[in-house]
N, C-alpha and C positions, 0 to 999 in steps of 0.2 A: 357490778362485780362479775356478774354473769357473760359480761360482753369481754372484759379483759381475759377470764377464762377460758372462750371458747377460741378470742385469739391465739392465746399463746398455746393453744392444741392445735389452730390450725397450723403456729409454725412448726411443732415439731412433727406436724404430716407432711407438711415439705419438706424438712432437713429428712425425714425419714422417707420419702418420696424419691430427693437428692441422692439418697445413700445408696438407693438399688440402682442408681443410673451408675455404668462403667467406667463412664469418665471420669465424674465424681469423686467417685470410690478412688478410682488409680491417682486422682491430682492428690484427695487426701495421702493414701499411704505413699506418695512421692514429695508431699512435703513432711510428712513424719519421716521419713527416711534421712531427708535433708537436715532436717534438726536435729538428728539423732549422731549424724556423722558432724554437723557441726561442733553439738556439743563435745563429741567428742574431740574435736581438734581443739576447740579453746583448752580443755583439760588436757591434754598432751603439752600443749604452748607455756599455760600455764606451770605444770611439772620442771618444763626446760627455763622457765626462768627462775624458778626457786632455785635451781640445779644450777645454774649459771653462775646467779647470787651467790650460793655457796663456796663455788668452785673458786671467783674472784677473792672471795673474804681468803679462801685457804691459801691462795697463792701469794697475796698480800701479807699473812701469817710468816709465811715459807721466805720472802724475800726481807722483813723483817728482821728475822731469826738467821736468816746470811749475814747480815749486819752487822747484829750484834756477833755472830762468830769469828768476823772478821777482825771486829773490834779487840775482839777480846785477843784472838793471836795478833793482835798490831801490840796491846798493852804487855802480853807475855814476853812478844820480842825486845821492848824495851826492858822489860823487869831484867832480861839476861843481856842487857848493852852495859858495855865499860861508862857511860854516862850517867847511867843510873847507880849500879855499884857505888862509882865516886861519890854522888850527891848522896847517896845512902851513908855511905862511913860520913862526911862531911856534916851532915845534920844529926845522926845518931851518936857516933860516937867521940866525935871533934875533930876528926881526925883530916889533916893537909895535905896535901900534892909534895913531893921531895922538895926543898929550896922554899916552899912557901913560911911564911910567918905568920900563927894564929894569935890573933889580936881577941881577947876577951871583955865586950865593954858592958859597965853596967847598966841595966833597963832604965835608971832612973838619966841616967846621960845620956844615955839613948834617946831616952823622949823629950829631952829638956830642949832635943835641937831639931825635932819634927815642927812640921805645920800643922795647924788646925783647920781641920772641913770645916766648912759652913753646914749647920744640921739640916736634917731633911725638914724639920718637923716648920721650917719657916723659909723656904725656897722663893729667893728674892724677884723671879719672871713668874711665878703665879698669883692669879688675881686673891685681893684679900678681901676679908667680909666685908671693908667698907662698901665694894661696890654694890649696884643696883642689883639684883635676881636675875632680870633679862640680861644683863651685860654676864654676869658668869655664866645663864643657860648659854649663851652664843659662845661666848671660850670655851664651855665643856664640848660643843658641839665642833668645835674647831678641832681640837684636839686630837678626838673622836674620830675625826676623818682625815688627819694628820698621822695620825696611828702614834699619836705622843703616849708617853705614859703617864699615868695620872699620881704623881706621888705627894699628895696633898691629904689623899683620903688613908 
């Protein structure tokens, strides 16, 4: 115990030996210098990419929001077109074009001469439970990278 004690006195008589030498001294406070402006740039670096990030998010906000303002005077300019006006009286209030003739037919005739969908709930190109597990994971997977949509689930 005694032996490891008086070693590690004699290192710090040489780190303290080292310190009064000029050299020494000047390499230390010239790499504490250097780290000190280091650190300083990584926190500088770091500030401008927070800064950046923001700045991108807000622009992306800003061109967003031209979009939608755009949209929105595209849909005002239709709300005041003579084609909209017409479709407006013609669904609200029945009303025809001069010379036209409005035919009024009942819902129940109406549907009596529709087609019928085939329902989702049983879509004739997707696999059914009979198959094996591994045969649906491989079609899910297909799918998946198909970029199909899955309307089974």
């Amino acid at each position: 115990m005694e032996d490891k004690i008086k070693h590690y006195l004699k290192q710090i008589e040489w780190f303290v030996r080292q310190l009064r030498d000029v050299k020494f001294a000047g390499l230390i406070l010239f790499v504490v210098v250097v780290l000190l402006i280091s650190w300083s740039g990584v926190k500088a670096i770091q500030s401008n990419y927070t800064l950046q990030k923001q700045i991108a998010a807000l622009q992306q906000q800003t061109e967003v929001q031209k979009l939608q303002n755009n949209n929105l005077k595209l849909q005002n300019e239709y709300y005041n077109s003579n084609q909209y006006l017409e479709l407006s009286a013609r669904q609200n209030f029945g009303l025809a074009a001069p010379g036209e003739t409005e035919l009024i037919v009942p819902k129940d005739v109406a549907l009596a001469h529709t087609v019928s969908l085939p329902s989702k709930s049983a879509p004739a190109d997707k696999p059914s439970d009979k198959q094996p597990t591994y045969q649906k994971n491989f079609e899910a997977w297909v799918d998946f990278f198909l970029h199909r949509q899955n309307t089974s689930d």
